[in-house]
C-alpha positions in Angstrom: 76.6 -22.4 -94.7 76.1 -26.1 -96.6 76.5 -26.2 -100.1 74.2 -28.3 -102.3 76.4 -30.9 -104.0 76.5 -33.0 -107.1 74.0 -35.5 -105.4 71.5 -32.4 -105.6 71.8 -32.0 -109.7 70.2 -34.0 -111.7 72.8 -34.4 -114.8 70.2 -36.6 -117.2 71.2 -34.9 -120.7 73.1 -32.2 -119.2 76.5 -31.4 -119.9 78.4 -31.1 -116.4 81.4 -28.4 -116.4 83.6 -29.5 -113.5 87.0 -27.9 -112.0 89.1 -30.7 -110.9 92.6 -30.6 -109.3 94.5 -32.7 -111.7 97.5 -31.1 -110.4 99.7 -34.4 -110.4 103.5 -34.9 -109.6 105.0 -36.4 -113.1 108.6 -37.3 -113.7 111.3 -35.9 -116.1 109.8 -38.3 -118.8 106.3 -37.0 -118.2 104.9 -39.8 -116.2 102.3 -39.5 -113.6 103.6 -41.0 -110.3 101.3 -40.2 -107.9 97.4 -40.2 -109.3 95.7 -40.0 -106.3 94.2 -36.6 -106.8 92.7 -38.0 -110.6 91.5 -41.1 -108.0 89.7 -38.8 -105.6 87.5 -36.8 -108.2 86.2 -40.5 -109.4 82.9 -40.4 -107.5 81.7 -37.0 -108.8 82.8 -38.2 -112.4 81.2 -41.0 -111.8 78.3 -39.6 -110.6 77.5 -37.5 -113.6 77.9 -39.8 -116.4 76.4 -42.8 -114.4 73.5 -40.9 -114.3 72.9 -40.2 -117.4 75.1 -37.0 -118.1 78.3 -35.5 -119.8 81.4 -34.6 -117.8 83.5 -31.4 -118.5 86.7 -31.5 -117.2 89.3 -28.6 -116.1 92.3 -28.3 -114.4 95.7 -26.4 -114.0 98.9 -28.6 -114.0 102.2 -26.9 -113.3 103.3 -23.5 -113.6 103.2 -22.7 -117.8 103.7 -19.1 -118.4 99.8 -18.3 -119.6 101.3 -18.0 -123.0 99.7 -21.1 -124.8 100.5 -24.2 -125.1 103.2 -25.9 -123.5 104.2 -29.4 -123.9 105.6 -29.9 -120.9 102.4 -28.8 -119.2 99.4 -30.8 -121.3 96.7 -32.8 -119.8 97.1 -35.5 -122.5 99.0 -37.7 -119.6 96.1 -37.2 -117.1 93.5 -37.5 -119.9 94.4 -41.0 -120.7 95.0 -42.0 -116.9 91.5 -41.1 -116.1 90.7 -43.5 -119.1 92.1 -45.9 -117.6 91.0 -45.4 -114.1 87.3 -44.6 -115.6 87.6 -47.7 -118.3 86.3 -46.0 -120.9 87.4 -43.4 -123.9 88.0 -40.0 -122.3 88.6 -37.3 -125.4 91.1 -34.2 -125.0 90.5 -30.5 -126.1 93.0 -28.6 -128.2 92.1 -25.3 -125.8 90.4 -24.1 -123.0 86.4 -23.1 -123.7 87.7 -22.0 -127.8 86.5 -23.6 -130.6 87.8 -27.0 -130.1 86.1 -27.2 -126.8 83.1 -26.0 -128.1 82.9 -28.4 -131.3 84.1 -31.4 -128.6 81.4 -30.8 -126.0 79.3 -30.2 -128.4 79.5 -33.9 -129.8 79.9 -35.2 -126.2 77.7 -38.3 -126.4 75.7 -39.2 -123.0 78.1 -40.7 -120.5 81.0 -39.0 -122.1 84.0 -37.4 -120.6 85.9 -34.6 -122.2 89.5 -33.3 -120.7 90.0 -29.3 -121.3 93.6 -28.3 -121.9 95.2 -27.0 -119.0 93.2 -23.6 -118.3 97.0 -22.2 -117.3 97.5 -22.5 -120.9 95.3 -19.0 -120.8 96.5 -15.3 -119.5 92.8 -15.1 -118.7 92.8 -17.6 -115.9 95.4 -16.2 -113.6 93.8 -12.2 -114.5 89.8 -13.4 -114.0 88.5 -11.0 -115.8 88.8 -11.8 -119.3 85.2 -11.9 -120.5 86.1 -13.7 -123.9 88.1 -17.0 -122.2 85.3 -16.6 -118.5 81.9 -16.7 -121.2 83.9 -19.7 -123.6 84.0 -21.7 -120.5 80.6 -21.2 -118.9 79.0 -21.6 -122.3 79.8 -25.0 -122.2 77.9 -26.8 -119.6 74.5 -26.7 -118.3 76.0 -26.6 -114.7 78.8 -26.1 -112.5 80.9 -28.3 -110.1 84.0 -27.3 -107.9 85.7 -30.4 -107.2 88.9 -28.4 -106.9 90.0 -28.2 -103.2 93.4 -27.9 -103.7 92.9 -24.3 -105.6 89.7 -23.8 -103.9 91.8 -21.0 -101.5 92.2 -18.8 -105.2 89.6 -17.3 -107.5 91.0 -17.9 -110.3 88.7 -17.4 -113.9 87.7 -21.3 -113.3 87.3 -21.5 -109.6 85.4 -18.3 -109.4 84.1 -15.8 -112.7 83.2 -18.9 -114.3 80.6 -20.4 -112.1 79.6 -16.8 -111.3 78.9 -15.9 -115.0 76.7 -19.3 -115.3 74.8 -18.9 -112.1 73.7 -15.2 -113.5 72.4 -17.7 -116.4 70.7 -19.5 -113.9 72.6 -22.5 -113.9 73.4 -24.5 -110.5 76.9 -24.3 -109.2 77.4 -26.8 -106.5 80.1 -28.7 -104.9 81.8 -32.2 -106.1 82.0 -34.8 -103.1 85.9 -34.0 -102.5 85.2 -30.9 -101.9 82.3 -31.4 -99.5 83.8 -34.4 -97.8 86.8 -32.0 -97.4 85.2 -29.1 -96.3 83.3 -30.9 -94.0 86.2 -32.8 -92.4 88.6 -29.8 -92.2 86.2 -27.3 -90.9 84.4 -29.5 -88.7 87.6 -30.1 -87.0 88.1 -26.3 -86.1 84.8 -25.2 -85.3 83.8 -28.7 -83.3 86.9 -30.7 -82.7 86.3 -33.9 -80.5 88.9 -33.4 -77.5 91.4 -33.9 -76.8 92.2 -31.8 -80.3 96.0 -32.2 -81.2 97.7 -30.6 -84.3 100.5 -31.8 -85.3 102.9 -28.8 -87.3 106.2 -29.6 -89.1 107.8 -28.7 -92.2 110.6 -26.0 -93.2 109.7 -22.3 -91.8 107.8 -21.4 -89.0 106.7 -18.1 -91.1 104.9 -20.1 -93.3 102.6 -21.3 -90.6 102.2 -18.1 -88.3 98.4 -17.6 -88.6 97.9 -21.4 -88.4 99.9 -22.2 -85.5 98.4 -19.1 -83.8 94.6 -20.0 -84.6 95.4 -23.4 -83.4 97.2 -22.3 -80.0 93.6 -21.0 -79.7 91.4 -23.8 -80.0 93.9 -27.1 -79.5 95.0 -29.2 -76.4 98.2 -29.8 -77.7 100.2 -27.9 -80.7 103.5 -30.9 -81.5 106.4 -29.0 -83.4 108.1 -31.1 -85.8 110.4 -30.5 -88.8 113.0 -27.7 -89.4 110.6 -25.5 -88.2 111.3 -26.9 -84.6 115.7 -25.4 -84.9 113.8 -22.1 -85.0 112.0 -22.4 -81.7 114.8 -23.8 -80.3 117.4 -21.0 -81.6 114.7 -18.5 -80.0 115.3 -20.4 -76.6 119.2 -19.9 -76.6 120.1 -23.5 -78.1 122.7 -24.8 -80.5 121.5 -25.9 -83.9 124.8 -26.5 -85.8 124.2 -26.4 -89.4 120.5 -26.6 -89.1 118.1 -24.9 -91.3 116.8 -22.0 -89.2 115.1 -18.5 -89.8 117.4 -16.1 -87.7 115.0 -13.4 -88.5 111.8 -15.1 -87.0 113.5 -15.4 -84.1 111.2 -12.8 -82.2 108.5 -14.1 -83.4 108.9 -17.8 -82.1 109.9 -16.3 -78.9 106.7 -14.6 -78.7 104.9 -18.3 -80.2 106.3 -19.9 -77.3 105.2 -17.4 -74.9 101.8 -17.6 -76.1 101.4 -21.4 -76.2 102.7 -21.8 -73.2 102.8 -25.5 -72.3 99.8 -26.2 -75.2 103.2 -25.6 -77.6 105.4 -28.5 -77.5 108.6 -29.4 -78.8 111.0 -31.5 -79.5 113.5 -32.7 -76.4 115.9 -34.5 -78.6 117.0 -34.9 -82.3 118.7 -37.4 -85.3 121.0 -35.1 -86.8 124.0 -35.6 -88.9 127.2 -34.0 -90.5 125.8 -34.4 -94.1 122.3 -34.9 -95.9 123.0 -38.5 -96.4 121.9 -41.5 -95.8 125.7 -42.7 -94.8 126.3 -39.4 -93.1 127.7 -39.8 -89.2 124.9 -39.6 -87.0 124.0 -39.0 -83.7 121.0 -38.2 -81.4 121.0 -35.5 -79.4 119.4 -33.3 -76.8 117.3 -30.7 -78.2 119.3 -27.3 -78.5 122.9 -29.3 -78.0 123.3 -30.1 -81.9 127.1 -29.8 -82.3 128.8 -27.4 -84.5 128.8 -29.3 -88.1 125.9 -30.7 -87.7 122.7 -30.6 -88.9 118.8 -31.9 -87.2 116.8 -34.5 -89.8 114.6 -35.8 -87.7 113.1 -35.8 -84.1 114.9 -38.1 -81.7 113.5 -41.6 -79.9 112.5 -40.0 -77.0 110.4 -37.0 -78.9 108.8 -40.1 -81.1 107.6 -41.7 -77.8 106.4 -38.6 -76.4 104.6 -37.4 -79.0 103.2 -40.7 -79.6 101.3 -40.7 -76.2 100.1 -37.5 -76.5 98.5 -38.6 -80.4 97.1 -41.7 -78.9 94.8 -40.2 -76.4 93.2 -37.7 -78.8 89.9 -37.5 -79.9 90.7 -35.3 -82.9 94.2 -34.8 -85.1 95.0 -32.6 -87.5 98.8 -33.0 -88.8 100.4 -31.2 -91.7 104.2 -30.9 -92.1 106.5 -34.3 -92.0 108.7 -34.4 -88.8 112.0 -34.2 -90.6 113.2 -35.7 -93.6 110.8 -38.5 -94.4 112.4 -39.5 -98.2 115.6 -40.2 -96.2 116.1 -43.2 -94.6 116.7 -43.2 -91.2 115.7 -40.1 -91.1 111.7 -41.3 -91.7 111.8 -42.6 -88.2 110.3 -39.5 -86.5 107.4 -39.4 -89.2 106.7 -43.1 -89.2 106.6 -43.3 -85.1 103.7 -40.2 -85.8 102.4 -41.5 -88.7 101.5 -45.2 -86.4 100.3 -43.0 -83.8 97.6 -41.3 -85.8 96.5 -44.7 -87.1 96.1 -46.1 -83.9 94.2 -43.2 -82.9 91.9 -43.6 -85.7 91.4 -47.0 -84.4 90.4 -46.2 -81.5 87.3 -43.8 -82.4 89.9 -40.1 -83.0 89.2 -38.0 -86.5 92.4 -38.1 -88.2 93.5 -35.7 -90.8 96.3 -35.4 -93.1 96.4 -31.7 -94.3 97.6 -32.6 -97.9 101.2 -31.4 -99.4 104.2 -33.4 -98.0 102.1 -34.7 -94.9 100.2 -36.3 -97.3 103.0 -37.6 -99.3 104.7 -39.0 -96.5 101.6 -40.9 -95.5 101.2 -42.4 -98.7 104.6 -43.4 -98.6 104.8 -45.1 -95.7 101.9 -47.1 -96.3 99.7 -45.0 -93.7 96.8 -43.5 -95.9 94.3 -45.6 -95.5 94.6 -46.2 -92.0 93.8 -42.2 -91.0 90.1 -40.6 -91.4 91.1 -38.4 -93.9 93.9 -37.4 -96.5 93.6 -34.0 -98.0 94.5 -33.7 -101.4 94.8 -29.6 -100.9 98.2 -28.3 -99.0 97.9 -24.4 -99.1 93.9 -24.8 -99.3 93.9 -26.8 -96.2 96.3 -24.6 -94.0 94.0 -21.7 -95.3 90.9 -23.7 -94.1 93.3 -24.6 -90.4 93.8 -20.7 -90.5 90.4 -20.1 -89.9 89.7 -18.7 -93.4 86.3 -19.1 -95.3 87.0 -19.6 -99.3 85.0 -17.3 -101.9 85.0 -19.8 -104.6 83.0 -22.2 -102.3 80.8 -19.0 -100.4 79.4 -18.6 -103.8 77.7 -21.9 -104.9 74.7 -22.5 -104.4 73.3 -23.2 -101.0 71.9 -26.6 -99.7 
């Protein structure tokens, strides 16, 4: 069912509590290097304070052990890029809905933005049932806004008992226009795909994309296999994969895969491999399932490039998650970049394009592709969820349109 979004609140002198997904790759120094998910929350930021109202911010970053606060893991780097990107003073809480959050919001001036600490800081976030940290964080806002797709597949305390706890206050819980414009893209694609509908699956394991590959098989022209993923499949048909990362115990179940997709399930029919994970490794391209002892696959071959670029051309909608081998690698990018052009010139011509987030997405960015595709999705596990076929609770309960 729709969801009213931010468009629907009026935020003149409210104070706006909104979970972001700030979660943003930083280097050993703690540099941001890739802010694209602070740049996609702008236009619900925006929205609120240009309007005449306060924005709240939270988000997780990392992995910190729920113990308090750890350096390593603060929003103060995210907090002043946001500044920047915003071009104005954003201020940064101590904690996490406690007393410095409360005295900071508090003060919050019209137009204001306020940064919570990292809500992983908290053993309440992960459990989501901690009354004291769930009522400090829903006492600070007038309303709600999940603007979080990338966790938007957990319930976490923020995601999920917080906006639940203010909507039993009567305040509106609605959804930020990342998340709508996500949801919309992503589940408008499975339930009324414009055909031909090709997915394009890569990446490490085939176990980590059972359910998705299977839903797909189900609704899809065309299912391309790409990645390490692909040495499973062809292991399961009685090829040679050298040294190749494979999954000798999922062997069964890619047998049974390929049975059930039938000729909707392709793969690849050759491959770059090489006898080292370097860039001045000895190389060679192969025929699929003839990678020599030694060996390892990178990347599909030419001829799988060509194919599947045909096959991406004449779609009407794509959805692609998983590079095609080992994109960070030159010349091992080749098999991703021949995709990656494809999908833009099938956006060109009239197709729905979308990048299901994580390494896809990465790649994409990297090679220059992402705004040349309908769609990038700044949510990895939330958008395989979504490809699954799965409806999210932290979105089923906000408020309908």
């Amino acid at each position: 069912m729709p969801k009213k979004t931010i468009a629907a609140l009026d935020p003149t002198g409210q104070a706006v509590l909104v979970r972001v997904d700030f979660n943003v790759p930083q280097d050993d120094s703690g540099a941001i290097t890739d802010d694209r998910r602070i740049r996609m929350a702008l236009p619900t930021i925006q929205s609120i304070i240009e309007r005449g109202g306060k924005a709240i911010l939270m988000s997780h970053l990392g992995r910190p052990g729920g113990n308090g606060f750890e350096a390593a893991f603060s929003l103060a780097p995210v907090a002043a890029r946001l500044g920047e990107l915003l071009g104005r003073p954003v201020q940064l809480a101590t904690d996490t809905g406690g007393p410095d959050s409360q005295a900071k919001a508090a003060a919050l001036p019209t137009g204001g933005v306020l940064v919570l600490e990292n809500v992983r800081f908290n053993k309440g976030e992960k459990k989501g049932d901690d009354e004291a940290y769930v009522n400090g964080l829903a006492s600070l806002a007038d309303a709600y806004v999940n603007d979080a797709f990338g966790t938007c597949h957990r319930t976490e305390a923020s995601m999920y008992a917080v906006p639940a706890t203010m909507k039993q206050s009567g305040k509106p819980a609605v959804t930020g226009f990342l998340v709508e414009k996500e949801v919309r893209y992503l589940a408008d694609a499975v339930a009324h795909p414009k055909r031909p509908f090709v997915a394009i699956l890569g990446g490490k394991k085939v176990s980590d994309k059972i359910a998705v590959i299977e839903n797909l098989l189900s609704i899809c022209d065309h299912v391309l296999i790409g990645g390490a993923m692909a040495y499973t499949f062809s292991l399961a048909k009685g090829g040679k994969t050298g040294k190749s990362l494979v999954e000798p115990d999922k062997l069964e179940l890619a047998a049974s895969l390929l049975a059930k997709g039938g000729s909707k399930l392709v793969l690849p029919v050759d491959t770059h491999c090489a006898d080292d994970f370097s860039a001045t490794a000895a190389k060679q391209v192969v025929p699929a399932g003839q990678i020599p002892d030694g060996f390892e696959g990178l990347d599909i071959g030419p001829e799988t490039a060509s194919r599947y670029g045909a096959i991406i051309r004449s779609a009407g909608t794509v959805v692609w998650n998983g590079p095609m081998g080992v994109f960070e690698l030159p010349p091992f990018d080749a098999g991703t970049k021949a995709v990656a052009d494809a999908v833009a010139d099938a956006t060109a011509q009239g197709a729905v394009t979308i990048i299901g987030g994580g390494d896809s997405a990465a790649a994409v960015e990297q090679l220059g592709y992402a705004e040349k595709v309908s769609h990038v999705s700044t949510g990895g596990g939330a958008s395989l969820e979504m490809l699954e076929g799965k409806s999210f609770a932290s979105v089923a309960l906000l408020d309908d349109a």
